[in-house]
C-alpha positions, 0 to 999 in steps of 0.5 A: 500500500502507499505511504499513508497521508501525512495528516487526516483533514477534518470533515469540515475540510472537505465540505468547502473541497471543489468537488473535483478535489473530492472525488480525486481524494476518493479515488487516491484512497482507494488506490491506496487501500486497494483490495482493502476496502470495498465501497458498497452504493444503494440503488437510491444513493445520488450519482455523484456518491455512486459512481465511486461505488464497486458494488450496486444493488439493494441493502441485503444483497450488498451486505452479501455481496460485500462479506463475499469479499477479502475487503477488510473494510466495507463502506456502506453508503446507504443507511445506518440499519444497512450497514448493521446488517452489513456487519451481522453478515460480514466475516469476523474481521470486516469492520462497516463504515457508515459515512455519515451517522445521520444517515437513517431510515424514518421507516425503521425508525418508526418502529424500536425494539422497547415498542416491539417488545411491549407489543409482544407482550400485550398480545401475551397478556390477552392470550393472542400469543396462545395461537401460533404468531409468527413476527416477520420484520422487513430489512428495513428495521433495525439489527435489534428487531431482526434477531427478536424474531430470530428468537420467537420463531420469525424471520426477516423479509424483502421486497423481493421474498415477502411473498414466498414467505408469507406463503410458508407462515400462512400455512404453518401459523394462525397469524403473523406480527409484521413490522415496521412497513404496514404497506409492504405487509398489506400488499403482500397479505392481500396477495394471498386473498386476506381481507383487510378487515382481518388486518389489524393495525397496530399503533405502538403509541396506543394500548392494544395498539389501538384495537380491541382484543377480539380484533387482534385475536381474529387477525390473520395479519396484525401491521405495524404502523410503519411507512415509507416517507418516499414511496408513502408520497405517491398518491391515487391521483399521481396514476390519474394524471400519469394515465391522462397525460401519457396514454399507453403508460404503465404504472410501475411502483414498489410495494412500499406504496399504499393499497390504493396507489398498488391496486392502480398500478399495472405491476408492483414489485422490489427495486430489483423487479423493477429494473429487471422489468425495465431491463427486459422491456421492449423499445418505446415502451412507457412507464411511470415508476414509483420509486425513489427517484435516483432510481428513476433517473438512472433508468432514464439514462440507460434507456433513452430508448423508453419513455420513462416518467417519475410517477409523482410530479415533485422530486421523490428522494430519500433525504436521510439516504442523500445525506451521503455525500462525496464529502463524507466518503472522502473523509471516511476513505482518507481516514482508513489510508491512516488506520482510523477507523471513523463512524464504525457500525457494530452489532454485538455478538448476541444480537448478531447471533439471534438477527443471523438465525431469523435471515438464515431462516429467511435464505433457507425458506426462500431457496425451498420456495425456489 
């Protein structure tokens, strides 16, 4: 490896850095550590942060593809419940960075282990938990919800496997407690014929979460009520006025839409679902994509051969993801060329433990469905 730095400049350094600058500071970095690190790039980062990225995709299959590496150090630019699964997964001596702490997810946030578990409890106390529940958590939460259904029998989902999965609790359990995307969890329950009346929601900051015991007990599916602040943006009248202003389109969106934006659409499905639907489209096809719009846009780009919309008319980021800049990761990638390790993310050993068991049930229940 190259000398190292003579100095580590201060974050606020590189925020008046011409971006230029910045980006040659990555790539010096990166040269410098060489196999040593890995820079991972959700599919909704900005692009100025992705194009230094060696590995693309969605948060789990990053996280899989990073501890399949030698890198010593994964950077994550993506969010902070990302990089904890980057770290359940990882081998022993990988260490996650995270580029800048404040990056979150108000989804996982909407949901903590102390609500989860009083949830758990409440539905102990008026006998629910005498009939077999099985709670199911979306990637999108944190390491510490993971591995409390990694202990009761439950398991993690994706956009990309919560059908399969249902389809194996459903047989196997009376009811399932899932958290924190009551969208993801309505949809997918809808799929399989539930009605919505026997869909419980749960308000965490609510006895009983806001229901009577006899509505909890005769719900097949008891929902968090938890959301996604970019997808929860497209509305009805978006598909209205898309449909209007563009005939022939096809409305495209992710399942963390609500029910009556879903029930509009043509098809719903993952991030990955998405792109391959596109990749796969024919030229000249028309499509309004309800997603982040990174995403969006990056499309466009590949595809100037289809006309591709933004679903919504205003921009629809994810602002705790944009909080990763090229600043933050030229900082983060500097200090690892001087052996300091800055914005660690650690999960203890017991929770890694318990969250492994529910996404290793996740992979095994899967690849059986497969």
């Amino acid at each position: 490896m190259s000398a190292v730095l003579e100095e580590v400049r201060a974050l606020e350094d590189f925020l008046v850095m011409p971006e230029a600058e910045v980006a040659e500071s990555i790539e010096a970095a990166r040269e410098a550590l060489e196999k040593r690190v890995v820079i991972l790039g959700h599919h909704y980062q900005r692009d100025d942060v992705i194009r230094h990225a060696d590995l693309t995709g969605d948060s789990y299959q990053l996280s899989v593809m990073a501890s399949q590496t030698d890198a010593e150090y994964i950077v994550f630019c993506g969010v902070h419940f990302m990089a904890e699964s980057a770290d359940i997964v990882g081998k022993d001596y990988q260490r996650v960075v995270l580029p800048d702490l404040g990056a979150g997810c108000s989804m996982a946030d909407m949901a903590s282990i102390d609500q989860v578990e009083d949830a758990w409890e409440q539905l102990r106390e008026i006998g629910v938990l005498d009939q077999k529940v099985a709670p199911i958590t979306y990637m999108n939460s944190t390491a510490a919800i993971k591995a409390f259904c990694g202990r009761n029998e439950g398991v993690v989902c994706t956009s990309s496997n919560a059908v399969p999965l249902f389809d194996v609790y459903l047989k196997n359990y009376d009811k399932m407690f899932f958290f924190p995307d009551q969208h993801l969890g309505r949809n997918t329950g809808a799929k399989f014929g539930i009605p919505l009346d026997k869909m419980a929601l749960w308000n965490p900051h609510e006895e009983l979460g806001g229901n009577t015991p006899e509505a909890l007990l005769d719900a097949k599916l008891i929902l968090w009520r938890g959301h996604c602040s970019v997808h929860g943006r497209f509305k009805p009248w978006h598909v209205d006025k898309i449909r209007s202003d563009v005939p022939g389109v096809q409305v495209l969106v992710h399942p963390e839409c609500t029910r009556e934006v879903v029930e509009m659409s043509d098809l719903d499905g993952s991030t990955s679902f998405i792109i391959k639907t596109v990749e796969n489209a024919p030229a000249g096809s028309k499509w309004a994509i309800g997603t982040e719009v990174n995403l969006v846009n990056r499309l466009q780009q590949r595809f100037p051969d289809q006309e591709i919309h933004l679903l919504a008319p205003d921009l629809c980021m994810c602002a705790t993801m944009y909080r990763i800049a090229p600043q933050n990761l030229a900082w983060a990638m500097e200090n690892l060329v001087n052996d300091v390790v800055v914005n660690e993310i650690v999960v203890d050993d017991e929770t890694k433990h318990f969250a492994n068991i529910a996404l290793n049930r996740m992979i095994e229940m899967t690849e059986k469905k497969g």
